[in-house]
VEXKEZA-367072 format. One record per atom (N, C-alpha, C): residue in three letters; y, z, x. Coordinates in steps of 0.05 Angstrom, whole numbers, padded with zeros to 5 digits, always signed. Layout:
// VEXKEZA-367072
alaYZX/...
END
This chain:
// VEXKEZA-367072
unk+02197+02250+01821/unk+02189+02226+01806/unk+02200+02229+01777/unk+02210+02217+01764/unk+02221+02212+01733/unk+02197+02208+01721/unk+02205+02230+01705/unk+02179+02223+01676/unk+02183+02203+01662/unk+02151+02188+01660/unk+02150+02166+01651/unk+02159+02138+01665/unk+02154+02149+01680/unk+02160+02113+01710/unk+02125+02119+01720/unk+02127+02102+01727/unk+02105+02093+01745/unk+02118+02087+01784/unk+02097+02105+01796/unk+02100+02105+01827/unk+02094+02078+01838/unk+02128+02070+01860/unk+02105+02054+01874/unk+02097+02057+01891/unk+02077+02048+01901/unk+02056+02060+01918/unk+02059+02040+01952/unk+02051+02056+01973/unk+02044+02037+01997/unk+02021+02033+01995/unk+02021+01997+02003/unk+02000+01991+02000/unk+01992+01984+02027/unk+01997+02006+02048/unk+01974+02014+02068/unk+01970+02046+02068/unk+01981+02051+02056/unk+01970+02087+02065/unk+01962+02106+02037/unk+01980+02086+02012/unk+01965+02091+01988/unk+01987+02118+01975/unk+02017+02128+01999/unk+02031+02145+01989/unk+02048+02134+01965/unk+02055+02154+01947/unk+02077+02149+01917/unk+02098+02150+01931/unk+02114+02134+01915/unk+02150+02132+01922/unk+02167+02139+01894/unk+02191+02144+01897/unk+02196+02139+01865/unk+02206+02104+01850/unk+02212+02103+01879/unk+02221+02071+01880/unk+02211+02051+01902/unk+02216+02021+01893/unk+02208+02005+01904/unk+02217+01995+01929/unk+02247+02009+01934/unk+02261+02010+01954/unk+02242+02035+01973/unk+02240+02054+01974/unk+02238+02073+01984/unk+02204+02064+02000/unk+02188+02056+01989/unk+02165+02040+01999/unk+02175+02017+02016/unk+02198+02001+02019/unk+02201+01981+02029/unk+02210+02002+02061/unk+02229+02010+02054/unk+02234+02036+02086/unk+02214+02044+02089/unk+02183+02055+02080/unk+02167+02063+02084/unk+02150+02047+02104/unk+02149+02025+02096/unk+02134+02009+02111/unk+02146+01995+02138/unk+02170+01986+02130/unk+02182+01986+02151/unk+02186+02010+02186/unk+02185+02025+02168/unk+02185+02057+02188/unk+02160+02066+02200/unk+02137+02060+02184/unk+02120+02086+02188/unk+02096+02056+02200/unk+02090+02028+02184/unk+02068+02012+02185/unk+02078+01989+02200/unk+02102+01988+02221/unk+02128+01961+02233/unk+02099+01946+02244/unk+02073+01953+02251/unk+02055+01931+02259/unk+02036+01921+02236/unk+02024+01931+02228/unk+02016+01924+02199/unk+02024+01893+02175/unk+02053+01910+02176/unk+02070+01896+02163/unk+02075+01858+02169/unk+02078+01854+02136/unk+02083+01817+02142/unk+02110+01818+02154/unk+02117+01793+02155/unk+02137+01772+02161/unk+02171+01784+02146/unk+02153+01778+02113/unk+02169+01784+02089/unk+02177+01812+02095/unk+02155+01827+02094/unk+02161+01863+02091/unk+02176+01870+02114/unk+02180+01861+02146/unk+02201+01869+02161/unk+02231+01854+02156/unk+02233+01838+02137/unk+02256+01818+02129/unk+02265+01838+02102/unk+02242+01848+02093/unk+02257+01864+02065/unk+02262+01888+02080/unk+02256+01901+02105/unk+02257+01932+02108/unk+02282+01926+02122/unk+02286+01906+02137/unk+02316+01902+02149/unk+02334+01895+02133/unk+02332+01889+02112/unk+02360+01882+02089/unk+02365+01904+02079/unk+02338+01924+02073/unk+02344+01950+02061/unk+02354+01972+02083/unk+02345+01962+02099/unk+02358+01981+02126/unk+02393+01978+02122/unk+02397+01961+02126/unk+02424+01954+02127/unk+02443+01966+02103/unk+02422+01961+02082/unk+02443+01971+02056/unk+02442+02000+02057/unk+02421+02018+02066/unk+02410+02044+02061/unk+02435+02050+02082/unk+02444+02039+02110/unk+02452+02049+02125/unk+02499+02047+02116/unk+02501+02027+02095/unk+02524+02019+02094/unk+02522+02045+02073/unk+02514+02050+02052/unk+02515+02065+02034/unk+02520+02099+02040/unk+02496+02104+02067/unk+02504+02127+02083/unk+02532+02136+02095/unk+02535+02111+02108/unk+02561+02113+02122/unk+02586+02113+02099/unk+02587+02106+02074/unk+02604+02109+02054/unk+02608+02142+02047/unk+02579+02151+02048/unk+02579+02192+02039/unk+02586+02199+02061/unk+02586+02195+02082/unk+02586+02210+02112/unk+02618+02212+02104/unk+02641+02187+02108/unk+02666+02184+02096/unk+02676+02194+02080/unk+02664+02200+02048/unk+02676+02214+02028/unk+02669+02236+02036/unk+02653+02247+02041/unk+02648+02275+02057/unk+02667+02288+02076/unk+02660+02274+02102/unk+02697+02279+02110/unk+02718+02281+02105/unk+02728+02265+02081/unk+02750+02263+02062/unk+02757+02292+02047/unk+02731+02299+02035/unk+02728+02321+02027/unk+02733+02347+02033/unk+02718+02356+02066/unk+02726+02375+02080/unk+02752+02366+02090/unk+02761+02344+02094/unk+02791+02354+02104/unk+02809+02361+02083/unk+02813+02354+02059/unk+02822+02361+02037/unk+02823+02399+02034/unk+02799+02409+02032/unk+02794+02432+02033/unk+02803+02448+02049/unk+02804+02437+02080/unk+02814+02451+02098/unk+02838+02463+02097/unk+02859+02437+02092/unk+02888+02441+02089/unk+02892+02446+02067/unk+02884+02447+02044/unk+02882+02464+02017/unk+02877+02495+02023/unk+02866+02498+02034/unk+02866+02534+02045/unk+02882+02536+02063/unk+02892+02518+02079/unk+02910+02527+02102/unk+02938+02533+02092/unk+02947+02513+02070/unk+02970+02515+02061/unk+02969+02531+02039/unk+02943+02538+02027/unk+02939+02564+02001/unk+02945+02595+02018/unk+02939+02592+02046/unk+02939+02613+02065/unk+02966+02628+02079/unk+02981+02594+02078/unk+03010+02602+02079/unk+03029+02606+02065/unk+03025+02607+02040/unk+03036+02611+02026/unk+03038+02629+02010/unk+03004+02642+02009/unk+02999+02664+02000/unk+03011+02689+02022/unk+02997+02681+02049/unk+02993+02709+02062/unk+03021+02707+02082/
END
């Protein structure tokens, strides 16, 4: 939690979040019967974005290790 924010909170189980997003997956995930109309319409927009944003690190990630790979492979041949 960042000092000096205020938690938001679920308001069925009463857990802190650091964000207001992170309660919206929360409820969506943990309360899917509970929940209004609105709150499964906001947990599915945030689903979606939470899940495009993942799939962007999963990508640069890969990008990453392959970079590295053939950076040692060709540091390997050239050294040894």
């Amino acid at each position: 939690m960042p000092p000096g924010e205020d938690p938001a909170i679920c308001p069925h189980c009463g857990r802190q979040f650091p964000r207001e997003r992170a309660v919206t997956l929360h409820v969506g995930l943990d309360h899917t019967e509970a929940a209004s109309d609105e709150a499964v319409e906001a947990f599915q927009a945030a689903y979606r974005d939470e899940r495009t944003e993942l799939r962007r690190f999963q990508l640069l990630a890969l990008a990453v290790l392959v970079v590295l790979y053939f950076g040692f492979l060709f540091a390997f041949a050239i050294v040894g």
